[in-house]
PLY file of the C-alpha trace (Angstrom):
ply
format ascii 1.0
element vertex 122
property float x
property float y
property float z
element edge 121
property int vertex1
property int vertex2
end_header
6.92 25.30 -8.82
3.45 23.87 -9.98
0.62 25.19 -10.89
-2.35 23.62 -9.81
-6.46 24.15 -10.57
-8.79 21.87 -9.27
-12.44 21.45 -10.95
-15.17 18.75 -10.44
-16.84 20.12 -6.79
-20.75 20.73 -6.32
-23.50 19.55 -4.44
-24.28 15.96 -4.47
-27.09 14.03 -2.15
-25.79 11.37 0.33
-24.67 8.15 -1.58
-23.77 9.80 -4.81
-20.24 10.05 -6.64
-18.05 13.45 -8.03
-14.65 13.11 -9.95
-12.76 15.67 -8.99
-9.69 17.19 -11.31
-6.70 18.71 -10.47
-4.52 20.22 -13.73
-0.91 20.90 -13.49
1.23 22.73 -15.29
4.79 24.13 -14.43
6.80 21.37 -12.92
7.14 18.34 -15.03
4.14 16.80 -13.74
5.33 12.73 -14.33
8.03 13.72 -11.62
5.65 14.93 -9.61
4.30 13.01 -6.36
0.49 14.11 -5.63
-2.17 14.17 -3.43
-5.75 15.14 -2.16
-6.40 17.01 1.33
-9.72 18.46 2.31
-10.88 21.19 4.69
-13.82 21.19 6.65
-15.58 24.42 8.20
-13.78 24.59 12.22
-11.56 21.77 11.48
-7.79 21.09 10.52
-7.08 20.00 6.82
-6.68 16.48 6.46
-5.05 14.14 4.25
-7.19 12.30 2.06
-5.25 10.68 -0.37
-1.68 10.72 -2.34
0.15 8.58 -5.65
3.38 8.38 -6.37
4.94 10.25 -9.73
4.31 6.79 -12.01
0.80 5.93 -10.51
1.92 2.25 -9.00
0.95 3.36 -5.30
-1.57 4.88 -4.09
-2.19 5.60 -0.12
-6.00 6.74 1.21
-7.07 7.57 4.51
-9.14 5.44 6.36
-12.29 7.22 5.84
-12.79 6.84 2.17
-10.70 3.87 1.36
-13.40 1.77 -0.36
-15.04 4.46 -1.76
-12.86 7.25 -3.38
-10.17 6.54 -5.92
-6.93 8.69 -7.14
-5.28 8.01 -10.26
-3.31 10.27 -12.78
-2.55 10.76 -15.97
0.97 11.81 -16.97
-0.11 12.93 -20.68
-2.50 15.11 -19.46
-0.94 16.22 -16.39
-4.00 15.84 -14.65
-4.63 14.08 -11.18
-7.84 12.97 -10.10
-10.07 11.52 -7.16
-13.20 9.64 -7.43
-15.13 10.09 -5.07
-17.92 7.57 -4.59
-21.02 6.42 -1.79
-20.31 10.22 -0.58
-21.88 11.11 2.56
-22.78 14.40 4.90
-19.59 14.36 6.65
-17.28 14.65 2.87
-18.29 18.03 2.68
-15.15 19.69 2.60
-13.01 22.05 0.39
-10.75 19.57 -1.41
-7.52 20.49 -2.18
-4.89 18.87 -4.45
-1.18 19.03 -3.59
1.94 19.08 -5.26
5.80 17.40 -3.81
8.41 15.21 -4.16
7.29 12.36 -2.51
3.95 11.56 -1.12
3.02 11.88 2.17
0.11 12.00 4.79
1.11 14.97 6.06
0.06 18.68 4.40
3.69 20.06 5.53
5.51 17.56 2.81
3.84 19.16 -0.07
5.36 21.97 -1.88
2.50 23.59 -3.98
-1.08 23.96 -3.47
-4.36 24.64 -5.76
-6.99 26.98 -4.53
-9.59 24.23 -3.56
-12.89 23.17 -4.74
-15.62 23.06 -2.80
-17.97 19.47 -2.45
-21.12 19.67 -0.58
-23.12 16.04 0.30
-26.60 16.77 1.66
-28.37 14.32 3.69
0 1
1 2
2 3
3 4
4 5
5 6
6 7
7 8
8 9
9 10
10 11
11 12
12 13
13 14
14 15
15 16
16 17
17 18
18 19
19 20
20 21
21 22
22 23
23 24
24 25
25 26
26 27
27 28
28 29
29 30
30 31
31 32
32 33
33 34
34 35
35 36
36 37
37 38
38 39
39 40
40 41
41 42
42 43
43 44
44 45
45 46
46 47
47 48
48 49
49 50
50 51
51 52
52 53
53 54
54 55
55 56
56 57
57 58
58 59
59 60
60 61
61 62
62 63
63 64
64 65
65 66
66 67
67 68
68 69
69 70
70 71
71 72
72 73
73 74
74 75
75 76
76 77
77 78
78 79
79 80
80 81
81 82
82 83
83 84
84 85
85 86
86 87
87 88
88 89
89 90
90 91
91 92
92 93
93 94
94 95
95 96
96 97
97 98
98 99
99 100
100 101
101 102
102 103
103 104
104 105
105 106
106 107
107 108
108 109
109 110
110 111
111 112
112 113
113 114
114 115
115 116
116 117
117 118
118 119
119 120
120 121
């Protein structure tokens, strides 16, 4: 099992950037496939983006490819997801995920953090 706490959310206007973090602990985290989801008010939690346990791929959903970035680092066992040119329709809790190997789909993850929440007015 991992642990995970994610950081990094707050209110940002339209066209501005977050980093969002997500520490691990538990699990050893280099072994660990990742990713980011997010979960907008009335809607379904949706993948957003994942990277594999040494960093060398990296998958994004169509809707921020171009503008958000995950990378990791194994030393700190920290994940993270920049998130740039944000607009209205990022607002979302973001979540960071936890499994074995990455995946688009929520179901393939093991372990969950609690969520942060990132809010782009317009």
């Amino acid at each position: 099992q991992v642990l995970l706490v994610e950081s990094g959310g707050g209110l940002v206007q339209a066209g501005g950037s977050l980093r969002l973090s997500c520490a691990a602990s538990g699990r050893t985290f280099s072994s660990t496939a990742m990713g980011w989801f997010r979960q907008a008010p009335g809607k379904e939690r949706e993948f957003v983006a994942s990277i594999t346990q040494g960093g060398a791929a990296t998958d994004y959903a169509d809707s921020v490819k171009g503008r958000f970035t995950i990378s990791r680092d194994n030393a700190k066992n920290t994940v993270y997801l920049q998130m740039n040119s944000l607009k209205p329709d990022d607002t979302a809790v973001y979540y960071c995920a936890a499994g074995s190997i990455t995946s688009r789909r929520a179901r393939r993850y093991d372990d969950w953090g609690q969520g942060t929440q990132v809010t782009v007015s317009s």
